[in-house]
LUMDRENBA-931477 format. One line per 2 residues: for each residue x, y, z of C-alpha. Coordinates in steps of 0.1 Angstrom, whole numbers. Layout:
N
X/Y/Z  ... .
# end
This chain:
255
777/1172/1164  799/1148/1185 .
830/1131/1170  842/1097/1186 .
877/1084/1176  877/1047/1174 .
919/1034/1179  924/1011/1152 .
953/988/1136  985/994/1155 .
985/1040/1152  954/1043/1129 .
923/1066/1136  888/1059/1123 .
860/1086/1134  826/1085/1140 .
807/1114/1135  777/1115/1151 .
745/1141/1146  730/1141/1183 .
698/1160/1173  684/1127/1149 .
716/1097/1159  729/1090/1127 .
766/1082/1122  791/1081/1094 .
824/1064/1100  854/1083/1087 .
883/1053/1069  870/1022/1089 .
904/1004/1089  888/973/1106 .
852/960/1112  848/953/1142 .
860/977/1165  842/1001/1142 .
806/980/1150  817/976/1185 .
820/1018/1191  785/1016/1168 .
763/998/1198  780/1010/1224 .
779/1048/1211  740/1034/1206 .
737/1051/1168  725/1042/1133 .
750/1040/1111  745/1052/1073 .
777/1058/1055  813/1054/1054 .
836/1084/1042  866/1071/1032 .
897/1098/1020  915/1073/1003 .
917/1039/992  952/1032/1013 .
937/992/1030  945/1013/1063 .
920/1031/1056  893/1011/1038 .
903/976/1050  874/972/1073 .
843/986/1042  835/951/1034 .
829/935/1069  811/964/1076 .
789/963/1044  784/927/1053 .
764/938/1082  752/971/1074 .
737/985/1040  755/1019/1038 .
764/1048/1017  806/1048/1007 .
819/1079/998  850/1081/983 .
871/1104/955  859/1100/918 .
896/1082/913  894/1059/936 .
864/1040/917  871/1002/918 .
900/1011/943  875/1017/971 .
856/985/983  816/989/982 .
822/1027/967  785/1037/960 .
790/1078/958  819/1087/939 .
825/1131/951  846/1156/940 .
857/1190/955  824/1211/972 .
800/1179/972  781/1181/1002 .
779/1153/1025  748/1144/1047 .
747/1128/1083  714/1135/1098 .
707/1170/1100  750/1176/1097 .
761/1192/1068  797/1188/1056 .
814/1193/1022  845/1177/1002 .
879/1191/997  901/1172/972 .
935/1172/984  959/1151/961 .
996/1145/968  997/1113/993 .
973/1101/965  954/1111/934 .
921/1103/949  924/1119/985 .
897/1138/997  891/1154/1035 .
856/1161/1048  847/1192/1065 .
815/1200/1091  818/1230/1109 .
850/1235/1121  861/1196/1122 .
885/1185/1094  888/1149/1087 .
919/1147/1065  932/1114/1064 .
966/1112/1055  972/1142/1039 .
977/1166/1069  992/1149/1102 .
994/1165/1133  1028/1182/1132 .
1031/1161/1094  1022/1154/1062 .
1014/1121/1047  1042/1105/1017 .
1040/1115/984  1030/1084/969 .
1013/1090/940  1015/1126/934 .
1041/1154/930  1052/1180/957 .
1034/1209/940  999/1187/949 .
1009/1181/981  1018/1220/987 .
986/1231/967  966/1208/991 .
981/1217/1024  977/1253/1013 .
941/1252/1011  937/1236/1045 .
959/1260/1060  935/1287/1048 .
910/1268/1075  901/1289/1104 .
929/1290/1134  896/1267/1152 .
891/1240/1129  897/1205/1149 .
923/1186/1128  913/1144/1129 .
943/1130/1111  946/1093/1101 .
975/1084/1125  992/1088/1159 .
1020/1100/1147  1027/1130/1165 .
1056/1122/1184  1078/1110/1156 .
1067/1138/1139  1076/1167/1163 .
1111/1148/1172  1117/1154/1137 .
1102/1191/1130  1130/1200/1157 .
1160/1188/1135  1146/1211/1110 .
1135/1243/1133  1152/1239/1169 .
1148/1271/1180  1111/1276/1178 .
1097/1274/1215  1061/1263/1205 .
1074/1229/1186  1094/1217/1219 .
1064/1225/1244  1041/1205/1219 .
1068/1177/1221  1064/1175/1258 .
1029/1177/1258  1029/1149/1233 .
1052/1125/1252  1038/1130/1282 .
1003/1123/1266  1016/1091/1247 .
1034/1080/1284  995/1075/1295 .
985/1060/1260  960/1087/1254 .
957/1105/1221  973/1136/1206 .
941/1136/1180  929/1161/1174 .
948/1195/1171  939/1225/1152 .
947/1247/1123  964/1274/1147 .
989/1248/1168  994/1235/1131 .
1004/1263/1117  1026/1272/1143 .
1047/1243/1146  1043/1215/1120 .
1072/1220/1094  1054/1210/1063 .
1036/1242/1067  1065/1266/1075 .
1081/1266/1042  1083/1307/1052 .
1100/1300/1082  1136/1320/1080 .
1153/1293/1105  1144/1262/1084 .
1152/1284/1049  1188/1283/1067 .
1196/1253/1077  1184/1239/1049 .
1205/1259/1026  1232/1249/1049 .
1228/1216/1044  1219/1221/1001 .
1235/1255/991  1218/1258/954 .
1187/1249/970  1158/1273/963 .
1140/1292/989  1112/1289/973 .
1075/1279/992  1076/1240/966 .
1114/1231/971  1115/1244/1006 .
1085/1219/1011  1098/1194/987 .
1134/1191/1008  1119/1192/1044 .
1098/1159/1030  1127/1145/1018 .
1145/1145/1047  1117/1135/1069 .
1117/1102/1042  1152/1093/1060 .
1145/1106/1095 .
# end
């Protein structure tokens, strides 16, 4: 399996993953056409589907010129029907996904939307907007006890598992995971590494579960030194895991 990230928009991320062994190729939220096509010929493989995790335009805005050229197979959550252009295989959590001889399967992971799914093969999430690297996507359509349900089962992921989030947004995001945790080591070496990665204008995409777990603070809700200064900031807040979660998303709403 290879995976080629295609830059897209101004900070999106469309994939292509690619099964050596027979060349097939799916395209992972195709947020325009043509770069998409470009990375097709000059990757030299035979496109067959698009998996899309939501039906955000950033995501899917690029299905139709795509489907213009190509007859393919559009994956997409079971919500998402009629909100999803050229959706042709509607999935749910556990369906399997085929590309070539690679086998992945579907997690549904609401909270940024109802519909949002991520794709799994091997150890190689594709999650969309749901987990960020050193984030979490916006609650726009469901609740905080989605979001936390949904991050918990990716966090159960092995430490390995390659995280290909929708968006370069890790920068921004560890800038603010300080404000909320400034004494852990492991966020402020990650926000070197990221700067001095962005500096070049190369990617922070992809990390993994492990770096994730260690220093993205929408997955520390456990963490003792954000329990604190939260409550310093809302005494009658709970400690528990949902409103721990719930505040630190609030506040990175106004960061």
């Amino acid at each position: 399996m290879r995976v080629v990230q295609i830059p897209l928009l101004r900070d999106n991320y469309g994939y292509l993953i690619v099964c050596e062994e027979t060349g097939e190729a799916a395209v992972v939220d195709p947020s325009e056409a043509e770069p998409v096509l470009r990375s097709v010929e000059r990757e030299k493989v035979a496109l067959k589907a698009i998996l899309n995790t939501h039906h955000h335009r950033d995501h899917t805005g690029g299905n139709s010129g795509i489907l213009e050229r190509l007859a393919l197979e559009v994956y997409g959550h079971k919500n998402d029907q009629g909100r999803i252009p050229g959706l042709t295989h509607p999935v749910d959590e556990r369906d399997e996904i085929v590309v070539g001889r690679l086998r992945g399967r579907v997690l549904f992971i609401p909270g940024h939307t109802k519909g949002h799914v991520a794709y799994l093969f091997d150890d190689n999430l594709f999650c969309g907007d749901t987990l960020f690297t050193a984030g979490c996507g916006r609650l726009f359509e469901g609740t905080a006890e989605q979001m936390h349900d949904s991050l918990k089962k990716l966090m159960a992921l092995p430490g390995n598992t390659m995280v290909y989030c929708g968006h370069e947004y890790t920068e921004k995001n560890l800038e603010f995971a300080l404000t909320v945790e400034p004494n852990n080591p492991a966020v402020a070496k990650r926000l070197d590494t990221a700067r001095s990665l962005r500096a070049k204008r190369d990617s922070t995409v992809p990390s993994t579960m492990a770096e994730e777990l260690e220093t993205n603070p929408f997955l520390r809700w456990h963490s003792q030194e954000i329990q604190s200064n939260l409550r310093q900031q809302f005494p009658a807040l709970p400690l528990d895991p949902i409103s721990v979660f719930a505040q630190v998303r609030q506040l990175k709403d106004k960061f």
